[in-house]
C-alpha positions in Angstrom: 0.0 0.0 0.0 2.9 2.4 1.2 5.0 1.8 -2.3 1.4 2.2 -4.3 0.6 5.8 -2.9 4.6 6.5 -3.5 5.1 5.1 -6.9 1.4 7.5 -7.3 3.3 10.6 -6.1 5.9 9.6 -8.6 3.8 9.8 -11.2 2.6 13.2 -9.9 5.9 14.6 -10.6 6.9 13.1 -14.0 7.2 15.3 -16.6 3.9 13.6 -18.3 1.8 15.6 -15.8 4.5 18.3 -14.8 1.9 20.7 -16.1 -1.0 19.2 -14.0 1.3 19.8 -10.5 2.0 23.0 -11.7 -1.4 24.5 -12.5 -2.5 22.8 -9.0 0.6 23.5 -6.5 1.0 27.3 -5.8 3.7 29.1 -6.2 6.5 29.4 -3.7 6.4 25.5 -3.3 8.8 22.9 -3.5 7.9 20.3 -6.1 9.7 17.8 -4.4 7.9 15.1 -3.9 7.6 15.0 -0.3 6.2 18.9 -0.6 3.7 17.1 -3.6 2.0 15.2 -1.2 1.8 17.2 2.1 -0.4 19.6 -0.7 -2.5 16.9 -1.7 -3.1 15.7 1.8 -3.9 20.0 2.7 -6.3 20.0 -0.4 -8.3 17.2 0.3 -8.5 17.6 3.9 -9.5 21.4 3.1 -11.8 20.1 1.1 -13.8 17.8 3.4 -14.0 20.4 6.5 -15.8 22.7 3.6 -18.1 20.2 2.7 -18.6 19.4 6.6 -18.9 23.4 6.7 -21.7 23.3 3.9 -23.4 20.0 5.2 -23.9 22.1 8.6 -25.7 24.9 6.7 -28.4 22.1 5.1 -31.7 23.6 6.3 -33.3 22.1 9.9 -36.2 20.5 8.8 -34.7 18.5 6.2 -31.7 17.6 8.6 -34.1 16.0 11.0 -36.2 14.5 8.0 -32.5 12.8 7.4 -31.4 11.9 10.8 -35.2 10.5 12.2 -35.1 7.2 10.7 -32.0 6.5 13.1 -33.0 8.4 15.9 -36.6 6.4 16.2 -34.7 3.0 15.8 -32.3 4.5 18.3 -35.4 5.3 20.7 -37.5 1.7 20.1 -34.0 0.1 20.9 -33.7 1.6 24.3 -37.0 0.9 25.5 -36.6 -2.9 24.3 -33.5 -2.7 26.8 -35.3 -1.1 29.4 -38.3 -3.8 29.0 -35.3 -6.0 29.2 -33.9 -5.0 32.1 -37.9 -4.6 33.8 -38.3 -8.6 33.2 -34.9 -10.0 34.7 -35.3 -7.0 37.9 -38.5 -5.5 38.3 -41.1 -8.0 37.6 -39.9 -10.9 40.1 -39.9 -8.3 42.8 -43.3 -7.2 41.3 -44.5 -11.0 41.5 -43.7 -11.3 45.1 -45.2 -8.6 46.3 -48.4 -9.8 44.4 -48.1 -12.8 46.4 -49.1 -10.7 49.1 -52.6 -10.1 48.4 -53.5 -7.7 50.8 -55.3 -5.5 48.4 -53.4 -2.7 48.6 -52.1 -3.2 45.1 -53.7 -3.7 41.6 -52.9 -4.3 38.4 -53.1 -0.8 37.0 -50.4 -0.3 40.1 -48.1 -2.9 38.3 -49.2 -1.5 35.0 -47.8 2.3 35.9 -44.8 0.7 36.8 -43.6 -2.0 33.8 -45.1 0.0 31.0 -45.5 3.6 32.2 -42.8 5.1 34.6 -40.5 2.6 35.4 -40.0 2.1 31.7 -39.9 6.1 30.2 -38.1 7.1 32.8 -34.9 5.6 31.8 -35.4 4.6 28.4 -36.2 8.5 27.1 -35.3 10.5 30.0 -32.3 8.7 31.0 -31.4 8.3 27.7 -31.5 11.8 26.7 -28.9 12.6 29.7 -26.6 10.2 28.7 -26.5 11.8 25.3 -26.0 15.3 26.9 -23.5 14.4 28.2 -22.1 12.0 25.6 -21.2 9.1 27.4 -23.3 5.3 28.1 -25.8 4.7 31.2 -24.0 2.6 33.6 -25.9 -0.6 35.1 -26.0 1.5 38.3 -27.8 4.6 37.0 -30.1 2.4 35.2 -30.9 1.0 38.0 -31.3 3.9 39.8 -33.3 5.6 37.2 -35.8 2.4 37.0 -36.2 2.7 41.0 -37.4 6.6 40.0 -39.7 5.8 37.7 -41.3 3.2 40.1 -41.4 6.0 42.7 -43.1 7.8 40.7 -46.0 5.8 39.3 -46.1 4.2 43.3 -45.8 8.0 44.9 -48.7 9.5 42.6 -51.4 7.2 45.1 -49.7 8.5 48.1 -51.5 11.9 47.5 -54.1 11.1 45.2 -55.7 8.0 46.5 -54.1 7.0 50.0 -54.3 10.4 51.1 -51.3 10.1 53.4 -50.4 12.8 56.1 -47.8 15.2 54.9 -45.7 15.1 58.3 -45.7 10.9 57.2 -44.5 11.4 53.5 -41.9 13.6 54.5 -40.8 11.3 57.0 -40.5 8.5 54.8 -38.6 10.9 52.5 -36.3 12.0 54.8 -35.6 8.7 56.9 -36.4 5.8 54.8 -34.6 3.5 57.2 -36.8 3.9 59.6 -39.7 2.6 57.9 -40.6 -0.8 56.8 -44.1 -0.3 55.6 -47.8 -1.4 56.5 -48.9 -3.2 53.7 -47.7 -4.1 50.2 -47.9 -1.3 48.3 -45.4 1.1 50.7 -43.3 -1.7 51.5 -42.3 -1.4 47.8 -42.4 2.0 47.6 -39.5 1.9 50.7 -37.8 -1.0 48.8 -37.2 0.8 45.5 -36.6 4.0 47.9 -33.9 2.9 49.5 -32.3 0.8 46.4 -32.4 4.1 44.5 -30.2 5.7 47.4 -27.9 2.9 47.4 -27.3 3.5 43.4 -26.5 7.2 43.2 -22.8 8.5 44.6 -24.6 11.5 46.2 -27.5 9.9 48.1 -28.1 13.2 50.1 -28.3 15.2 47.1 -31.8 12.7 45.8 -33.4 13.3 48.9 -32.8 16.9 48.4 -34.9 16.9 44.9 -37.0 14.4 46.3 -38.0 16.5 48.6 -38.8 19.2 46.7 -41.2 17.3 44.4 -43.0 16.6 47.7 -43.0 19.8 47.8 -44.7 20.9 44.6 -46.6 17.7 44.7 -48.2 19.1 48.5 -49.0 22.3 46.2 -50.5 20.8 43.9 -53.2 19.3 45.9 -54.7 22.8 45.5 -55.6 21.9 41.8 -58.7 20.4 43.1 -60.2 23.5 44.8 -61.6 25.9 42.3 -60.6 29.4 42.2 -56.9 29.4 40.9 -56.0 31.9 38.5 -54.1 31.0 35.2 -50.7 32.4 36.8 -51.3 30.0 39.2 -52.1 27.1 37.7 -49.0 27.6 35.3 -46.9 28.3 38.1 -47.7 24.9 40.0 -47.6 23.0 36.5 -43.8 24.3 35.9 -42.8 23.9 39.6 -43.8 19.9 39.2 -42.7 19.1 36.1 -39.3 20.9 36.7 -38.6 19.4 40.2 -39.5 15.9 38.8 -37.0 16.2 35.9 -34.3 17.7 38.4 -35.0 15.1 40.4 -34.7 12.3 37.5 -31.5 13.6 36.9 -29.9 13.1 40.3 -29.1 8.9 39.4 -26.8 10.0 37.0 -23.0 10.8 38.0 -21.6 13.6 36.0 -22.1 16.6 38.1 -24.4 19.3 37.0 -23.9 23.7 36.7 -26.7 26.1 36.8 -26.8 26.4 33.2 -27.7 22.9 33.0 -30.0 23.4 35.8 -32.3 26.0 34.1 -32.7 24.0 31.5 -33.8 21.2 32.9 -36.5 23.2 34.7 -37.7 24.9 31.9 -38.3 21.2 30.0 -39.2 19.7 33.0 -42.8 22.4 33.3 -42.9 21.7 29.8 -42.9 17.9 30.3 -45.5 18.6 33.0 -47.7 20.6 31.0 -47.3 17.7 28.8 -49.1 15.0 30.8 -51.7 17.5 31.1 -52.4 17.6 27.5 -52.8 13.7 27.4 -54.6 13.6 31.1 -57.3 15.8 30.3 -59.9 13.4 30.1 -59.2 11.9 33.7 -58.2 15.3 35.1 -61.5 16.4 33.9 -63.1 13.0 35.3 -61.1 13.7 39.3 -62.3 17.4 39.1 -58.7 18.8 38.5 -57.9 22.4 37.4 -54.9 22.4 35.0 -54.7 24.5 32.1 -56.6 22.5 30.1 -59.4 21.3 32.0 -59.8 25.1 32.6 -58.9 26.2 29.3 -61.5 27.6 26.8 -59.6 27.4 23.6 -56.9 24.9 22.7 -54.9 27.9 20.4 -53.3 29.7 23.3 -52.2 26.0 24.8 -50.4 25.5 21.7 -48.6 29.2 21.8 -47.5 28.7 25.2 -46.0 25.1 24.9 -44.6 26.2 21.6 -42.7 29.1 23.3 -41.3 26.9 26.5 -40.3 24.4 23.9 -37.9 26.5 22.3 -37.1 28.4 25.6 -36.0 25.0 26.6 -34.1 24.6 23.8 -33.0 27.8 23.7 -31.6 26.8 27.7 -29.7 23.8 26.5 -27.9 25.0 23.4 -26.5 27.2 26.2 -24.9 24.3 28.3 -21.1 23.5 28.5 -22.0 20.4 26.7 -20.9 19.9 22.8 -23.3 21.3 20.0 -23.7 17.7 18.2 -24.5 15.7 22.1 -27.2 19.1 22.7 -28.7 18.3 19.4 -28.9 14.6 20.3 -30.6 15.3 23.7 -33.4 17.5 22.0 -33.8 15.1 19.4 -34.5 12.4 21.6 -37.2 14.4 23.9 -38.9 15.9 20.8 -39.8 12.5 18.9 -40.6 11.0 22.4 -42.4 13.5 23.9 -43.2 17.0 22.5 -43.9 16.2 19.1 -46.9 13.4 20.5 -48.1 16.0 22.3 -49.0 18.3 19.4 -50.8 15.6 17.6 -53.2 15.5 20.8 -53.7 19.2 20.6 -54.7 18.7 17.4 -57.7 16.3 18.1 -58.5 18.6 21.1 -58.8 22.1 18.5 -61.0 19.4 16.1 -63.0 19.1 19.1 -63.4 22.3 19.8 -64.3 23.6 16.2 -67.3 20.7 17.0 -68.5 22.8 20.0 -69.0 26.4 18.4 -65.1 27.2 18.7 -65.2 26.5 22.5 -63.3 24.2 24.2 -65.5 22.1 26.8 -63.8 18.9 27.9 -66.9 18.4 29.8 -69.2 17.6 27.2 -66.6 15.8 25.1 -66.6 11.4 25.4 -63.7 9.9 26.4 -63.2 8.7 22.6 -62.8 12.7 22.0 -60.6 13.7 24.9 -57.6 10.8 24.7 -55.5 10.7 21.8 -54.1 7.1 20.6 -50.8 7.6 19.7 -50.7 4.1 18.5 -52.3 4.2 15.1 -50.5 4.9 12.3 -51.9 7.9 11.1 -50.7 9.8 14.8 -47.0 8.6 14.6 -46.5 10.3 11.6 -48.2 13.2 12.3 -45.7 13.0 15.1 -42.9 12.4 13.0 -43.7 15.3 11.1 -43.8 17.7 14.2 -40.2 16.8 15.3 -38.7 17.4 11.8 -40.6 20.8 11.8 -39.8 22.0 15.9 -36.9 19.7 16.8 -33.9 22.5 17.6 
């Protein structure tokens, strides 16, 4: 190979094509032959980085058009590890506390957990931090992220159906150890509780967040009187979501800044107003306020989550992180999340051109009110969002 490119440098310099060398080598140049191909090397290297240079200009939209095949495989592939993971961890734990049979758990309980939280949690959101930061999740962050998401979809009962005491919760929060639970359902709850602590380096630092989504999560519980204005039902909607999402982020290792922070708390209300969107039938159903079972058009919903997308954005292209793992991170919360949401808002403004241009969620069937992001027709609409808003 080595004499091929030599005996090719020769023939550069042979008098045959001593006119070809000389109309491409500037002047000032040795035509050795050393100095004939440290030029070609510079030219074609030049080359490339200009057509790098060029390839970076290509329009947005039709970058993401390009790079969404890949990044949906990319997605399905980490929640088929993550249901992976769920079967050889989760589920016998799952399986012996159904044993149990004390009632306190149900199959939608195990249903949050396997297919809802415990599997989104790390599959997308964990994901997408790994890519910020541009390196793999480790079997102990994915562990700890999976014990989250469990949390989450077991922590949601505490103040909506089980209506524990506050001064209980917190003290469950705060001293885990102390506790070993009354029936089944917060005997797992302190199980996945205190594996979570074991799998972070900064134990403390969880309980922290944790306890600040108790926090918002306390405030909240105000949804259900009526009477709050729209500042403060946006207010309470961006204080969960972010809190959650600060929180999700504590089982990973890398440490994070303040410009990392703020973005995460803008998304995070943004992910929150999110679930809204697709909860609107229930909330509606439990006698909730959020923006949208209060809302009397569907167009000013879509300005606002439009404008703390991009604030969000916006928030990460300002992080110490490189450009390309930034772009990855959006990428993978706009095809997973924020592009599905638009498609419901969609069928909600359908509805409400039905309804004399007035959005009433409570004359609207349950058919009307939940979108199915399942059919065909939806994922591409979907699709077709993210190439248009993804940053």
């Amino acid at each position: 190979m080595i004499c091929s490119r030599i005996s090719f440098v020769k023939l550069c310099a042979t008098p045959l094509c001593c006119l070809v060398v000389q109309k491409i080598i500037p002047r000032g140049y040795s035509k050795s032959y050393l100095d004939v191909l440290r030029y070609f090397i510079h030219y074609f290297c030049l080359k490339r980085y200009r057509l790098r240079l060029q390839l970076m200009k290509i329009p947005r939209r039709i970058r993401n058009a390009f790079y969404s095949p890949g990044l949906i495989y990319s997605v399905m592939r980490n929640i088929k590890e993550q249901k992976q993971f769920i079967r050889e961890t989760i589920t016998p734990q799952l399986k012996a506390a159904g044993k149990e049979a004390d009632g306190s758990m149900d199959d939608r309980d195990f249903k949050k957990i396997t297919g809802y939280y415990g599997l989104a949690v790390p599959a997308v959101l964990g994901r997408a931090f790994c890519a910020l930061r541009g390196r793999p999740m480790t079997y102990l962050e994915r562990n700890a992220s999976t014990c989250q998401g469990v949390i989450t979809g077991l922590g949601d009962d505490f103040f909506d159906k089980r209506m524990v005491s506050n001064e209980a919760l917190r003290m469950m929060i705060d001293q885990p150890q102390l506790f070993d639970g009354g029936d089944a359902y917060e005997k797992l709850s302190l199980q996945y509780l205190k594996t979570a602590l074991s799998s972070v380096p900064d134990p403390k630092k969880m309980q922290e967040q944790l306890g600040k989504v108790y926090q918002a999560q306390v405030r909240s519980r105000s949804q259900s009187v009526p009477g709050l204005s729209y500042e403060e039902i946006l207010d309470i909607t961006i204080q969960k979501g972010a809190e959650s999402l600060l929180f999700y982020r504590t089982a990973f290792s890398n440490p994070m800044d303040i410009r990392e922070e703020k973005a995460l708390y803008c998304l995070g209300g943004l992910m929150q107003l999110s679930n809204d969107i697709f909860d609107v039938y229930e909330d509606q159903q439990q006698g909730i306020n959020t923006l949208l079972t209060t809302a009397k058009n569907i167009g000013p919903i879509r300005t606002l989550f439009l404008s703390l997308m991009q604030m969000g954005y916006q928030a990460a292209k300002r992080t110490r992180y490189p450009r390309r793992n930034v772009k990855h991170f959006i990428d993978i919360i706009s095809i997973a999340i924020f592009s599905r949401c638009l498609v419901c808002l969609d069928q909600l403004e359908s509805k409400e051109k039905q309804s004399n241009n007035v959005f009433a969620p409570d004359r609207y069937k349950r058919k009307d009110l939940v979108c199915d992001m399942d059919t065909v027709m939806n994922k591409w609409r979907s699709v077709r969002y993210h190439i248009k808003y993804a940053g």
